[in-house]
C-alpha positions in Angstrom: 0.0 0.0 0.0 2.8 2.4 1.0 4.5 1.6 -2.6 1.2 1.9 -4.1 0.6 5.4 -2.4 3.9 6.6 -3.2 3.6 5.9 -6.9 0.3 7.7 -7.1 1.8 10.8 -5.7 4.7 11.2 -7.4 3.1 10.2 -10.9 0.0 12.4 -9.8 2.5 15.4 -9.2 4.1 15.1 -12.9 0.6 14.8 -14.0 -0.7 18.0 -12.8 2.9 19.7 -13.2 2.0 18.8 -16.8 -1.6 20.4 -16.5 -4.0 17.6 -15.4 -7.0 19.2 -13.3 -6.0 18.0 -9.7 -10.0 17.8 -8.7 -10.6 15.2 -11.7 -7.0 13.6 -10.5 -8.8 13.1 -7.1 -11.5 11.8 -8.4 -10.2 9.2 -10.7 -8.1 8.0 -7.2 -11.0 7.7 -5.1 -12.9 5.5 -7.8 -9.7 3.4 -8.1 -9.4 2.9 -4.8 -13.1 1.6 -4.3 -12.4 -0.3 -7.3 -9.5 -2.3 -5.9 -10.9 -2.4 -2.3 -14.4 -3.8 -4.2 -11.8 -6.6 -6.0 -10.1 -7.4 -2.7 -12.9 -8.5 -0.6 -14.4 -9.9 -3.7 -11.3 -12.0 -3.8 -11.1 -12.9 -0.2 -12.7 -15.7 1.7 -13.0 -16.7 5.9 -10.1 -19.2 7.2 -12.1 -21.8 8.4 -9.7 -24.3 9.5 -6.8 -24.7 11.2 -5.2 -26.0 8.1 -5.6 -22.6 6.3 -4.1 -20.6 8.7 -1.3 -23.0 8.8 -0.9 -22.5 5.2 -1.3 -18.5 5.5 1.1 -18.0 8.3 3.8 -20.5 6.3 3.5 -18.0 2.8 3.7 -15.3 4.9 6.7 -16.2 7.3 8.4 -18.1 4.8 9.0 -20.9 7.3 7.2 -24.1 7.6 8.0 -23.9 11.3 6.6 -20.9 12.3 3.8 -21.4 10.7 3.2 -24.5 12.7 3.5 -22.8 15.9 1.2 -20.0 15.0 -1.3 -22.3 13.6 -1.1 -23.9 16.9 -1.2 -20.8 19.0 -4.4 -20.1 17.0 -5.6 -23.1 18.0 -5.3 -22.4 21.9 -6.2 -18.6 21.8 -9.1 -18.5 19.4 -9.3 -16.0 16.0 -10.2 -13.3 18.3 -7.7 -13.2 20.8 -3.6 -11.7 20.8 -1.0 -13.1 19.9 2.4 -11.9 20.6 5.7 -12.5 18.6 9.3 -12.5 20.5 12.3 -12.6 19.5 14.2 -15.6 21.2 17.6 -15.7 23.2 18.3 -18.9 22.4 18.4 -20.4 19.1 14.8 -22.2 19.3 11.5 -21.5 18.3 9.0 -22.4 20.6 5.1 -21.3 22.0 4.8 -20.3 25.3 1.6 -19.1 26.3 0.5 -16.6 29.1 -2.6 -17.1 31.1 -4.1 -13.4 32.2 -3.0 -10.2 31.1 -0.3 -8.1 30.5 -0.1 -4.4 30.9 2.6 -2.6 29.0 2.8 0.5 30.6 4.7 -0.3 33.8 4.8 1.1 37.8 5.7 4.0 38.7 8.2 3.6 41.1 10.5 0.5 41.5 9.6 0.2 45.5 6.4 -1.2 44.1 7.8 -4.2 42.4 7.1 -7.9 43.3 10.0 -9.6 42.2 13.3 -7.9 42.8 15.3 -10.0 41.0 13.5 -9.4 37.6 12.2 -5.8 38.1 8.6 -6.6 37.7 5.4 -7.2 39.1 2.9 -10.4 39.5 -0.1 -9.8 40.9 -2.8 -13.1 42.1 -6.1 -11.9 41.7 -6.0 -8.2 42.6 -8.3 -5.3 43.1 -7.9 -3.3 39.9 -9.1 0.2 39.8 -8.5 2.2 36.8 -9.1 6.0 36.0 -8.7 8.8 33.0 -7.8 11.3 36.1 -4.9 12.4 37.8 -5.0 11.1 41.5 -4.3 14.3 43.0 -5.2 13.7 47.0 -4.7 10.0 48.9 -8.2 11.3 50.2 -9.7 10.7 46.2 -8.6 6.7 46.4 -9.1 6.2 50.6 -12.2 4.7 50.2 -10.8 2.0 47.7 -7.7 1.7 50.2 -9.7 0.9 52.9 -11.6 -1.5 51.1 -8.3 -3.4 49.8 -7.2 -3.8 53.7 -10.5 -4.9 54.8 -10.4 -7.8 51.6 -6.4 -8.4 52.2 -5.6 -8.4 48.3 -3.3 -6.6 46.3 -4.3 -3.8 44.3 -3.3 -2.4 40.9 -4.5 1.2 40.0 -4.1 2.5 36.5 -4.2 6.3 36.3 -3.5 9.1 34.3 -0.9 10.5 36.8 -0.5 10.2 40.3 0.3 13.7 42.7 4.0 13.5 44.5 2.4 13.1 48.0 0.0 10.1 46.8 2.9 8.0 45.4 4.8 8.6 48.8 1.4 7.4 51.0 1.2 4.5 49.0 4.7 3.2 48.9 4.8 3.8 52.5 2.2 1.9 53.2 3.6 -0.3 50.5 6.7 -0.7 52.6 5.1 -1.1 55.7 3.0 -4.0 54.8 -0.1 -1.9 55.3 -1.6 -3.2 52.0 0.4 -4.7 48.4 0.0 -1.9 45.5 0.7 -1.0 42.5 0.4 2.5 40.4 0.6 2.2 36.9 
């Protein structure tokens, strides 16, 4: 598509550098484009089995392998679900899968991590409470704080930002073994 686009442009600039009406230019592109897209799905069909998207993933990796393991991972997830691709440290290829979920965007302080050892947090079954807002008093969240001591389970909060004097409350309390959380 990027080739595609890049062609059009270029050739469409010579065009009306040569004194092609831009608008009728436009035009012919947009009706193209429908054109091809109409042809594409025309063209298409579902992957019904697991044998197709064996197939698909071996054209399109190149690798007979790969496409074995992503057929399989397939298999296990479901068509609707993620699958992530790693790069290896070793020299195998191999499917490992996750159960849960996994949330890129990381804690805010390193005080709040489970596992010293590989920098990162684990958390069994915890309280999750997640905001667009900037946490700007511990008195906005003490409510949810007092609940998580009372139920004696970790708890996760995703915010937007998180005020100087919050982060210190909680990794206090952290510290203290008042309550396990983590600010994301």
């Amino acid at each position: 598509a990027t080739i595609l686009t890049q062609a059009m442009i270029t050739n469409g600039l010579k065009a009306v550098d040569k004194g092609a009406n831009p608008v009728l230019m436009r035009e012919g592109i947009e009706k193209a484009a429908k054109c091809a897209a109409d042809a594409l799905l025309d063209a298409s069909h579902s992957v019904e089995t697991n044998e197709d998207v064996k197939n698909i993933a071996t054209v399109s990796s190149g690798n007979e392998e790969i496409g074995n393991i992503i057929a399989e991972a397939m298999a296990k997830v479901g068509k609707d679900d993620v699958i992530n691709v790693d790069e290896s440290k070793s020299f195998e290829t191999n499917l490992e899968m996750t159960e849960g979920m996994q949330y890129d965007k990381g804690y805010v302080s390193p005080y709040m991590v489970t596992d010293r050892d590989k920098m990162e947090v684990a958390l069994d079954n915890p309280l999750i409470m997640v905001t667009d807002q900037k946490i700007n008093t511990i008195q906005d969240i003490l409510p949810v704080l007092e609940g998580v001591v009372k139920s004696n389970r970790a708890l996760l909060i995703i915010a937007d930002d998180f005020d100087n004097e919050v982060m210190s409350t909680l990794i206090l309390n952290k510290l203290r073994g008042t309550f396990n959380v983590v600010a994301t």
